[in-house]
N, CA, C and O atoms as a DFTB+ gen file, in Angstrom:
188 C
 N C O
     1  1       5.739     -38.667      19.898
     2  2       5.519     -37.478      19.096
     3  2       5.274     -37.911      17.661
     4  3       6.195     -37.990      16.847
     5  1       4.006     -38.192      17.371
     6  2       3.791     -38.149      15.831
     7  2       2.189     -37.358      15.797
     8  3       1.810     -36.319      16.335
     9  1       1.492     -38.320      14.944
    10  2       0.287     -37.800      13.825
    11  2      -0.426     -36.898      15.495
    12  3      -0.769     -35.717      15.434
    13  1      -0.507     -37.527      16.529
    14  2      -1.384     -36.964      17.909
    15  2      -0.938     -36.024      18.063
    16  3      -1.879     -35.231      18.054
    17  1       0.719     -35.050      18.346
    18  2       0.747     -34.565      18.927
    19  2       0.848     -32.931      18.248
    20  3       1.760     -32.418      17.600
    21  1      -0.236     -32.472      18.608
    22  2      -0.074     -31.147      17.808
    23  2       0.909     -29.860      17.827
    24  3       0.860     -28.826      17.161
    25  1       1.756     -30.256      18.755
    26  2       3.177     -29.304      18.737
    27  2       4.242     -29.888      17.528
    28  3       5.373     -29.488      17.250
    29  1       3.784     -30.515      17.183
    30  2       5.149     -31.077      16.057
    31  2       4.518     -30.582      14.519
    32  3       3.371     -30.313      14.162
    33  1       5.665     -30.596      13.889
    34  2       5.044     -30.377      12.229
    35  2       4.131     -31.775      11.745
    36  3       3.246     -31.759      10.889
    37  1       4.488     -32.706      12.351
    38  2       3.815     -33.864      11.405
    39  2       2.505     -34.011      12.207
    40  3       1.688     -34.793      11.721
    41  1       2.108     -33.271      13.572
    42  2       0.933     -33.704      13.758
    43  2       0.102     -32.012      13.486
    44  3      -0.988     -31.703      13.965
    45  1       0.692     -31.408      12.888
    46  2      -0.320     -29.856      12.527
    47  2      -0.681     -30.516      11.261
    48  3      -1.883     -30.432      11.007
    49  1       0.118     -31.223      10.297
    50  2       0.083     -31.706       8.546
    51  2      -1.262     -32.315       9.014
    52  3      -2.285     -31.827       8.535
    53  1      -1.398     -33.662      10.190
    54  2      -1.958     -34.713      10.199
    55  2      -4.106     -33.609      10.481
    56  3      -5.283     -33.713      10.138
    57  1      -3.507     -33.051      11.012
    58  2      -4.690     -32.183      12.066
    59  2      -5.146     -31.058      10.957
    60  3      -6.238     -30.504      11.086
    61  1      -4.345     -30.767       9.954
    62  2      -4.643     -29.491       9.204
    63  2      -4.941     -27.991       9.677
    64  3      -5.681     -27.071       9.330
    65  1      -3.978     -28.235      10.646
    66  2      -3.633     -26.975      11.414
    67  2      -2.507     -26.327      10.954
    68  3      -1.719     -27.016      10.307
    69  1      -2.169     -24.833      11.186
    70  2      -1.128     -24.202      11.352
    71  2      -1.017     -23.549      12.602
    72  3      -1.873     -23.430      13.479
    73  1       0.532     -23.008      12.555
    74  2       0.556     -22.724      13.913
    75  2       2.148     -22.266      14.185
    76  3       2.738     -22.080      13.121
    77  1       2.864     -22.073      15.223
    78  2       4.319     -21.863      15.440
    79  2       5.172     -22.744      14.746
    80  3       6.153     -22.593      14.017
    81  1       4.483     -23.777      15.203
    82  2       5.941     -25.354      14.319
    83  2       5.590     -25.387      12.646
    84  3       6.187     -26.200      11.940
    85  1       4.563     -24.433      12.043
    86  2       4.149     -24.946      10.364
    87  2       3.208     -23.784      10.279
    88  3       2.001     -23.826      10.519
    89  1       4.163     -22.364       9.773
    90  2       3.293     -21.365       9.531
    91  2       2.994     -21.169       8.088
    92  3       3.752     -21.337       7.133
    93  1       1.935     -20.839       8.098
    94  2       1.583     -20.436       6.479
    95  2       2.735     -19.712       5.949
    96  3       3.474     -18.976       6.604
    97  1       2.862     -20.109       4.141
    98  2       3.676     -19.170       3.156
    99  2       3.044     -18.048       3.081
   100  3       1.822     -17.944       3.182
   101  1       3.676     -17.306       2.932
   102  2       2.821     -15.835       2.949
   103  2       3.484     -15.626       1.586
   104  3       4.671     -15.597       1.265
   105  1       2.131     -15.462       0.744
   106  2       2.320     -14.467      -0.923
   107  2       2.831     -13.389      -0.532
   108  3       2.332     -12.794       0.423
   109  1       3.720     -13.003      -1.059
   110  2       4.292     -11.846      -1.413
   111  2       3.620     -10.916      -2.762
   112  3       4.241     -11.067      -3.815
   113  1       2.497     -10.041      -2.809
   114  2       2.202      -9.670      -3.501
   115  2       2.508      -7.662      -3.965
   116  3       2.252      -6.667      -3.288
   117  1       3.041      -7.768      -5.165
   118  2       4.122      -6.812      -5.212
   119  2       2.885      -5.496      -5.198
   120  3       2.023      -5.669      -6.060
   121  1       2.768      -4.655      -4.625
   122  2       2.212      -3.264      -4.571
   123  2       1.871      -2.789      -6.576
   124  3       2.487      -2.962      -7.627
   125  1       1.073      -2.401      -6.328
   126  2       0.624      -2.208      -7.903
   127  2       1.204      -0.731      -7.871
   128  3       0.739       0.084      -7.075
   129  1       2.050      -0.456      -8.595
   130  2       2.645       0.919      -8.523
   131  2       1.756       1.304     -10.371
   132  3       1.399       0.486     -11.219
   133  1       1.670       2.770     -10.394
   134  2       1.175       2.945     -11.454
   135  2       2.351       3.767     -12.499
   136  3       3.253       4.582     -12.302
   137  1       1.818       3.100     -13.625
   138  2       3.311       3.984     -14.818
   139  2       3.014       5.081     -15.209
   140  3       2.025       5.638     -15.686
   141  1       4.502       5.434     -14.806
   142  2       4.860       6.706     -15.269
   143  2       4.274       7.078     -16.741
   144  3       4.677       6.558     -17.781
   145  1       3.262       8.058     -16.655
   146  2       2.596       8.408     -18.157
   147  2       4.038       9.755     -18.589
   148  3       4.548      10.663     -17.932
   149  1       4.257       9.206     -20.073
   150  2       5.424      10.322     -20.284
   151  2       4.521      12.057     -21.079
   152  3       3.710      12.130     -22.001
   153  1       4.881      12.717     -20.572
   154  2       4.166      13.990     -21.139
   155  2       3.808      14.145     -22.289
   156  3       4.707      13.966     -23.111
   157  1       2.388      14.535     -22.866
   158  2       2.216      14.593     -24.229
   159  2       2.188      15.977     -24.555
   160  3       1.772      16.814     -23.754
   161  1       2.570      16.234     -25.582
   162  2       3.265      17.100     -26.185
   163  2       2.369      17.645     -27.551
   164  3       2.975      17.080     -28.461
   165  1       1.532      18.239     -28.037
   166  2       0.973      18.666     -29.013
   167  2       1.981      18.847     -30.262
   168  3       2.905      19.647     -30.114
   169  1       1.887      18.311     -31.200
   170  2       2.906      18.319     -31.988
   171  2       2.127      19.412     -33.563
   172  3       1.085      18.969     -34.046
   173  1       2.569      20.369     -34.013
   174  2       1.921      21.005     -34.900
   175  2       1.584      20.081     -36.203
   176  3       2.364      19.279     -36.717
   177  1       0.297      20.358     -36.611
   178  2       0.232      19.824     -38.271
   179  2       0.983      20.263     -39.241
   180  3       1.277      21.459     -39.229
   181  1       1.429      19.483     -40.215
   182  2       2.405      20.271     -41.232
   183  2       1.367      20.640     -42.256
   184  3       0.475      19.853     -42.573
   185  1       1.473      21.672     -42.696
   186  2       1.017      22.306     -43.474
   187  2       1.452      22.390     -45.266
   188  3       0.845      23.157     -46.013
C-alpha cells in the first residue's frame, strides 16, 4: 500500500485524486446577508 494504491491517502496525493480516503476542504462561505438600513427620518430645517 503506497504511491499505486489508490484506496489509501498517499496514493490519491500521488494520483491527484480525491475521493473517500482524501476529501476536498470545503470553503465555508458565509451567506451575504444584507444590512439592516436604519429608518430615515426627515429632520425639519431650522429656521
Amino acid at each position: 500500500m503506497g504511491k499505486g494504491d489508490i484506496k489509501t491517502k498517499r496514493g490519491k496525493i500521488f494520483n491527484g485524486t480525491f475521493g473517500v480516503s482524501r476529501p476536498h476542504k470545503v470553503k465555508v462561505v458565509p451567506v451575504a446577508t444584507e444590512k439592516k438600513k436604519k429608518p430615515t427620518t426627515k429632520k425639519k430645517a431650522a429656521k
